[in-house]
N, C-alpha and C positions, 0 to 999 in steps of 0.2 A: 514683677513681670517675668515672664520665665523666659528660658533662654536655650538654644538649641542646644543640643550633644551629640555630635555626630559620630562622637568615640566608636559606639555600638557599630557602626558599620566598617570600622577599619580592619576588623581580622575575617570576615567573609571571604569565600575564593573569589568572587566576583569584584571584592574591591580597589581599587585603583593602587592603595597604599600595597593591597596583598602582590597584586601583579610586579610593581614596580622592585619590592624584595624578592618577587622571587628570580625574575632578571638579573638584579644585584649580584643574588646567591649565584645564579648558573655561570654568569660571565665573569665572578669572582673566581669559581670553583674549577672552569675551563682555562682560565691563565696560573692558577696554582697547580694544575696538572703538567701543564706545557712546563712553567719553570721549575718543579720537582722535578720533573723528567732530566730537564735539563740541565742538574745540579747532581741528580742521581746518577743517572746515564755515566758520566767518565769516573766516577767513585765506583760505581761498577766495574767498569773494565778494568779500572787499577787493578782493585781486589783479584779480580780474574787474572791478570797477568801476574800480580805477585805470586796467586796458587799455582797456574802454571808452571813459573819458576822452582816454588820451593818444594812443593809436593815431591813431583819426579825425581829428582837430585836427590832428596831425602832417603826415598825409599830405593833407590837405584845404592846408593851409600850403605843400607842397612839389605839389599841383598847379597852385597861384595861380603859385606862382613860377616853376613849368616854363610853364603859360601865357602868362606875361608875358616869357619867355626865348624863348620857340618864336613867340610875334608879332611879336617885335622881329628873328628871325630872316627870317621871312617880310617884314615892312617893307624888309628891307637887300636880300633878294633881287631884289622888286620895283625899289627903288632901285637897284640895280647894272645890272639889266637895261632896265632904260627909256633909251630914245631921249636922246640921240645914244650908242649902245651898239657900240664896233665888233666886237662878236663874238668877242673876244680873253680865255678862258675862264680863262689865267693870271692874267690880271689882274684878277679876280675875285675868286681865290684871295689874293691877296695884300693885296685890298683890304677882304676877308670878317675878320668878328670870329666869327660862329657857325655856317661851315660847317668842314668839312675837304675837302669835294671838290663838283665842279661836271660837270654833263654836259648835250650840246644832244641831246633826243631826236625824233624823229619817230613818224609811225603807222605803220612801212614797217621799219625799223631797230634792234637793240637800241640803239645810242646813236652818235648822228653824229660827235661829238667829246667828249672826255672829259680831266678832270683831276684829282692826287689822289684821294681813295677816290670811285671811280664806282660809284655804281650800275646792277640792269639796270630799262632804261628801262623805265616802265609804258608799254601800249600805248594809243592816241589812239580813240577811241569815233566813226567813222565819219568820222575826219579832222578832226575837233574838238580844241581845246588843253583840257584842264584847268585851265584860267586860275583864278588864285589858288584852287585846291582840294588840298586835304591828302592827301598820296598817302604809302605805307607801302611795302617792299616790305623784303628780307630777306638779306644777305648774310654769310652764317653767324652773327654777331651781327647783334642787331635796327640796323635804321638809321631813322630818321625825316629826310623829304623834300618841301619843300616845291616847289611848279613854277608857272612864269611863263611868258606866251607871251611870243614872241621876234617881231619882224618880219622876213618874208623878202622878200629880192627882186624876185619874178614869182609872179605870181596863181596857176601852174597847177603850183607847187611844194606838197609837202604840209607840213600844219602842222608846226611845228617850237616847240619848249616846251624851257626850260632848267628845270633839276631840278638842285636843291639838297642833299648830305649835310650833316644839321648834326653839329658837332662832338660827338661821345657822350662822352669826356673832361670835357668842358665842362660837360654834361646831367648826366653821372652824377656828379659833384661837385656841383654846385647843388642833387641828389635829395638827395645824402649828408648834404647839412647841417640842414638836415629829420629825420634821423633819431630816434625816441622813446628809441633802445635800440639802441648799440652791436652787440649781437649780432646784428641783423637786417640786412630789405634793403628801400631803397625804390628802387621800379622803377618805370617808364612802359611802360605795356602796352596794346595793344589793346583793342578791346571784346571781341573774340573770346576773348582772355586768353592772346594770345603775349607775350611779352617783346621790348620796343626799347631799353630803355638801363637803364643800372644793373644792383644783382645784385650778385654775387661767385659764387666757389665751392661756397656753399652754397643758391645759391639754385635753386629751382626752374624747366625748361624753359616750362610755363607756369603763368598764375595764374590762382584761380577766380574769375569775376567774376559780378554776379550776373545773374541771369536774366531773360528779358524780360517786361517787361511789369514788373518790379520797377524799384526807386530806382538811381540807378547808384553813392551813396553810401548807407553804412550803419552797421550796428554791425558787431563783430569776429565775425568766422567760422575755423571750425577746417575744415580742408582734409585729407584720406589721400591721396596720389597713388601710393604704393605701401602696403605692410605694413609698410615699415623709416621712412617718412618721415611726420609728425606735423606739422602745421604751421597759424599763426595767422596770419590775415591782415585786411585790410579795404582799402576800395578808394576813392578818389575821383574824376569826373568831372572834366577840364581843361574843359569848360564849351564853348558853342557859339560862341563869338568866335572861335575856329580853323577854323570852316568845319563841323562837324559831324563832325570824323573821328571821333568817338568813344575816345578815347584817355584810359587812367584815370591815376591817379597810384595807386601800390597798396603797401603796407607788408606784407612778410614775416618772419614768425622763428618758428624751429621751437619747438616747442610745450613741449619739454622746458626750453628759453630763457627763455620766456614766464613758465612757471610754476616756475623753476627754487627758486624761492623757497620757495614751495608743496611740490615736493618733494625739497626740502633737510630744509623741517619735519618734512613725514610720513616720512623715515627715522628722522629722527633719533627721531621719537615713536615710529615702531614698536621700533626699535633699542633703546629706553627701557624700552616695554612688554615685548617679548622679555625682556630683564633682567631687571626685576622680577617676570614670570609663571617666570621659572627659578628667582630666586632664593624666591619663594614656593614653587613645588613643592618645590625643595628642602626650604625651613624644612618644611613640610608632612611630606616624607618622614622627614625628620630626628622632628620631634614625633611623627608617627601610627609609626613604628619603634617610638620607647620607647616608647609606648603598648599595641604590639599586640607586641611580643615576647615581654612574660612572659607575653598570651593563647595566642599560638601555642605557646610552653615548654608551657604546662599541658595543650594539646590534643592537643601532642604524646607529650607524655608520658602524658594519658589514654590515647591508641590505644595506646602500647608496655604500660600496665598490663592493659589489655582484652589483650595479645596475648602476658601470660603474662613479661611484663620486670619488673626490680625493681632490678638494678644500675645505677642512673642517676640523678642529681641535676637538678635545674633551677637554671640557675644563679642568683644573689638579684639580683634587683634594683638591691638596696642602696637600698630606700623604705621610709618605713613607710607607706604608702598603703595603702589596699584591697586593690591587687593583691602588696605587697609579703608582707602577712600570709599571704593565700594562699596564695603561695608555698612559704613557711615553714612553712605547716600541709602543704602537700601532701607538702615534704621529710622533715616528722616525720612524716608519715603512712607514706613509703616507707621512711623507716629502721624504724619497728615493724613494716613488713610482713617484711623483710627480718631481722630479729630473732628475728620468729615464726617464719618459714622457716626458718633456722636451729636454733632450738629445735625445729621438730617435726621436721627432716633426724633432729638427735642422737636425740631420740626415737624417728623409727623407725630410726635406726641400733640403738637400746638393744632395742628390741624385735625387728629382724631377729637381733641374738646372740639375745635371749633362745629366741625362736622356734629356732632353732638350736638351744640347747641343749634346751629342750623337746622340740625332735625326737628328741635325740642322747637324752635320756632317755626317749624314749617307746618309741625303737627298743631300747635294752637294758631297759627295763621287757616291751618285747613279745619281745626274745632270752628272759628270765629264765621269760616264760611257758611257753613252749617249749621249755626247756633243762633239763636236769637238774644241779643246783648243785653236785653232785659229780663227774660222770663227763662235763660238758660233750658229752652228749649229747641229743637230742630227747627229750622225755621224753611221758609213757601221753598226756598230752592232745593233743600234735603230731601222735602217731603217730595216733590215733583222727582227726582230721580229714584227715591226708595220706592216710588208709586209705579213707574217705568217695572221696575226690576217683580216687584209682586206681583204686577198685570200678568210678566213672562211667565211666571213660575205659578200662575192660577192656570195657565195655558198652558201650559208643559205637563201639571200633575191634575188637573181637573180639580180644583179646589177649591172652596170658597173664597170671597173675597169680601168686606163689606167697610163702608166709609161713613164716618160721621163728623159733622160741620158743625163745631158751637161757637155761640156767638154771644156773647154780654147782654143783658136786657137795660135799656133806658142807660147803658155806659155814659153817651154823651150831657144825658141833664147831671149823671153822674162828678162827669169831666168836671163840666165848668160849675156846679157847687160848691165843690171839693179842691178842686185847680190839681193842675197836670201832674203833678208829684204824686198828690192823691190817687188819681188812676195808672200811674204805673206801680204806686203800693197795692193797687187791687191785682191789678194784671200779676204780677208777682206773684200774691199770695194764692190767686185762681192756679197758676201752673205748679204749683206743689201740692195744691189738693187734688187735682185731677195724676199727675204723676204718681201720685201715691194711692190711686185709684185703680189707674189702667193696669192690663197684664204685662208680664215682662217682653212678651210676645208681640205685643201693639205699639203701635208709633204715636208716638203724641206732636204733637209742633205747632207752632205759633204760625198761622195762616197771615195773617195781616192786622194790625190794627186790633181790635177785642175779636177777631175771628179763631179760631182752633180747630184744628184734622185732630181728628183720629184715623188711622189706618187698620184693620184689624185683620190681619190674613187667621187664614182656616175658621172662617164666624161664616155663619151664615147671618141672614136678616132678622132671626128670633133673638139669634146672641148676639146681633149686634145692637138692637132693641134694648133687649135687658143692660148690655152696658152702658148706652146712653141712658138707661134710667138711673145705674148707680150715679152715672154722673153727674146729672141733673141734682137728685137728693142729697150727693155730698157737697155742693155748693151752697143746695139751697136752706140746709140744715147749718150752715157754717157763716158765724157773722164777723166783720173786718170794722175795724178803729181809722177812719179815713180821716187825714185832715188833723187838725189841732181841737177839734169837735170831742175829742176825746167819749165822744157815743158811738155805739153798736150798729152796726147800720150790714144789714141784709141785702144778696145779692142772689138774682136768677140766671139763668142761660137758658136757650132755645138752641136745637137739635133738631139737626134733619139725620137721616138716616139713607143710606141705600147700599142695592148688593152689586158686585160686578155682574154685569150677563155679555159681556163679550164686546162692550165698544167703550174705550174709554170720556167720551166725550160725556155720551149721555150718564155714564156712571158717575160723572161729577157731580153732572147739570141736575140729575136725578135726586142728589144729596141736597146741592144749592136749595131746591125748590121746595123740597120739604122744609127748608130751614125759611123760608119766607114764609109756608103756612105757618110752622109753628107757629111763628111774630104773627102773623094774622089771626091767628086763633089764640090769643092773647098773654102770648110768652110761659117760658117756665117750664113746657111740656118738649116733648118727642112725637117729631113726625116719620113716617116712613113711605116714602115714593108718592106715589098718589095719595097714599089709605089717609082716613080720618085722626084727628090726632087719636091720643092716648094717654091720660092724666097717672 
């Protein structure tokens, strides 16, 4: 017996199981957000108060000390270049703790004379020196350059200014120890927010500084310089004891760095929540399955009973719950249906024979009506309604009609010679010589007693003539063993004859009458209507 599977319909959108995970999943997925949030949320703020804290202080620490490096710088320059100074820029070099290169420049010249890393000269403002003021300029990495006038000569020469590279090796080592955090970068940068010293590889071409009319220190700011680059930074002022260059001390580290902590967490809390909202849908799909499987079994199996099925089980459960008994009633329900089916199949099997044989008896109860139980032929009642129906259909199509009456000669001296068995051995053997006479077309039947119709539609009164004549000569030619006499003994018939002409009475009466002349005119022959016989 086969048994439902309603599997097939559990992962449809429309199915009950599908709906009920995915409610699961959303109201799992909506309280794993609220409590990330809420586990995230003050790990956040830490983070952000700790960067506040350390950032600023950091780089505030590592401006102090680039100030006090980058003064002490400019002090030596001054000192190297003051009077009694013979202009000898090697020895400069050699005598410098904070430059790496030295150049004499003019307002006329990129650079008069130059040693180790030169810069290009800044130009002189109307033939004026830049006497101790803080000059920047740029050659492919940032350099920072401090300049000192130099004495020349003769009055009607143009001003001339030594300019100083300080050592960035030096600078960006002293940034570096300052650092709050490994992964980042402290730089010395413009006010404008180019980069002069420090950095690495990851650091950015320039940095955001703030704006004007704003603090030139602050709190920590997050910076986009591209879509791929994310970055935290904050800045501080080297202060105006340098002359005003405007020059920050500034901390960078990309944001991912910064907060790497942060989202380390939220993977791993998401990665947590994911887990456990799979592993709930699942428990989910697993619980609402057994739940709604034996509904769907029963549902399904109501439409198969609505649509005329009955060979199929649902499979049990194996509960005795609420839905298990159910179950079990609706099985015992389909096996009594199936049972009754059964019974009422055999039953009308028992009735299709019966009906059968009923038929089969109603059709020889309706032969036996019709038949005559001796001579198996149609007998006065057959012929009287087949007689009915030919009169119509002479009337209807204009077509001949014609009847013939025989009748046994001397039957009854025959009877009682012979005795009664003996004349229905006659009777018998006469209605198979005459049936095997007449057309297929013609009616033969046992009239009454040794009487015989013939019926013969489409004959007129020639053809119906000549058929009585065969029929006459095949009796009369044909001899019958009657009796225990075990001799031959010869039999006649007389024959009336007549045609329809439109009244059935006289068509009988007309046949009758001939068949009495015949006997009056001394048997054996064929009469027709009035006329004379006919031998």
């Amino acid at each position: 017996m086969p048994e439902i599977d309603p599997k097939s319909e559990h992962l449809t959108i429309n199915s009950l199981v599908t709906k009920i995970v995915l409610m699961v999943f959303a109201g799992n997925f909506a309280v794993a957000m609220l409590v990330s949030w809420a586990a995230i949320k003050p790990t956040q703020e830490f983070i952000a108060q700790s960067i506040d804290e350390r950032y600023p202080a950091a780089v505030q620490r590592a401006a102090e000390s680039a100030s006090t490096w980058l003064s002490a710088g400019r002090e030596e320059l001054l000192r190297l270049t003051s009077p009694p100074w013979d202009g000898a820029l090697e020895g400069l070099l050699e005598e410098s703790r904070y430059f790496e290169g030295f150049a004499l420049c003019d307002g006329r010249t990129a650079f008069a004379d130059g040693v180790g890393s030169v810069p290009i000269c800044p130009p002189a403002s109307e033939g004026s020196v830049p006497e101790s003021e803080w000059l920047a300029t740029s050659l492919g990495n940032g350099v920072v350059v401090p300049a000192a006038s130099v004495s020349v000569s003769r009055e009607d020469e143009p001003a001339v200014y030594a300019v100083g590279v300080f050592d960035r090796k030096q600078l960006t080592l002293l940034l570096a120890k300052h650092l709050p955090d490994p992964r980042g970068s402290m730089l010395l940068a413009l006010g404008t927010g180019g980069i002069l010293a420090g950095g690495g590889s990851n650091t950015s071409t320039r940095i955001e500084t703030p704006g004007p009319g704003s603090e030139a220190s602050g709190g920590v700011r997050e910076s986009t310089d591209s879509p791929w680059r994310h970055t935290v930074n904050t800045t501080h002022p080297l202060g105006d004891s340098l002359g005003g260059a405007g020059w920050l001390a500034a901390f960078e580290i990309p944001f991912g760095e910064a907060y790497s902590s942060l989202l380390i967490l939220m993977r791993r809390v998401l990665l947590i929540d994911l887990v456990a909202i799979l592993i709930l849908c699942f428990v989910a799909y697993r619980i609402t399955s057994a739940v709604l499987n034996p509904i769907e079994s029963l549902s399904l199996g109501a439409r198969r009973v609505a649509q005329g099925e009955f060979e199929f089980e649902i499979p049990d459960p194996g509960t005795r719950d609420e839905l298990g008994v159910l179950i079990n009633a609706f099985n015992r329900m389909l096996q009594r249906v199936r049972t009754s089916q059964d019974e009422i199949k055999e039953s009308n099997e028992n009735l299709r024979t019966h009906n059968i044989k009923l038929q089969q008896a109603n059709e020889l109860l309706e032969q036996l009506s019709i038949t005559d139980g001796l001579t198996k032929l149609h007998n006065h009642r057959f012929f009287q309604d087949q007689l009915t129906r030919e009169i119509r259909r002479t009337e209807r199509a204009s077509t001949p009609l014609s009847l013939l009456l025989i009748d046994i000669d001397d039957f009854k001296s025959l009877n009682d010679r012979f005795g009664h068995a003996a004349g229905d051995e006659l009777l018998h053997g006469l209605s198979l010589i005459m049936n095997s006479t007449v057309r297929s077309s013609d009616l033969l039947a046992r009239y009454g007693g040794e009487e015989f119709a013939v019926l013969a539609p489409g004959t007129d009164q020639d053809g119906a003539y000549q058929l009585a004549e065969k029929l006459r000569t095949a009796i009369a030619e044909s001899s019958f063993i009657l009796g225990e006499t075990m001799r031959l003994t010869r039999v006649t018939v007389s024959v009336g004859v007549s045609q329809f002409m439109g009244n059935r009475r006289d068509f009988f009466e007309q046949a009758d009458r001939a068949l009495y002349r015949a006997k009056a005119a001394g048997k054996n022959c064929v009469m027709i209507g009035e006329d004379d016989s006919i031998e």
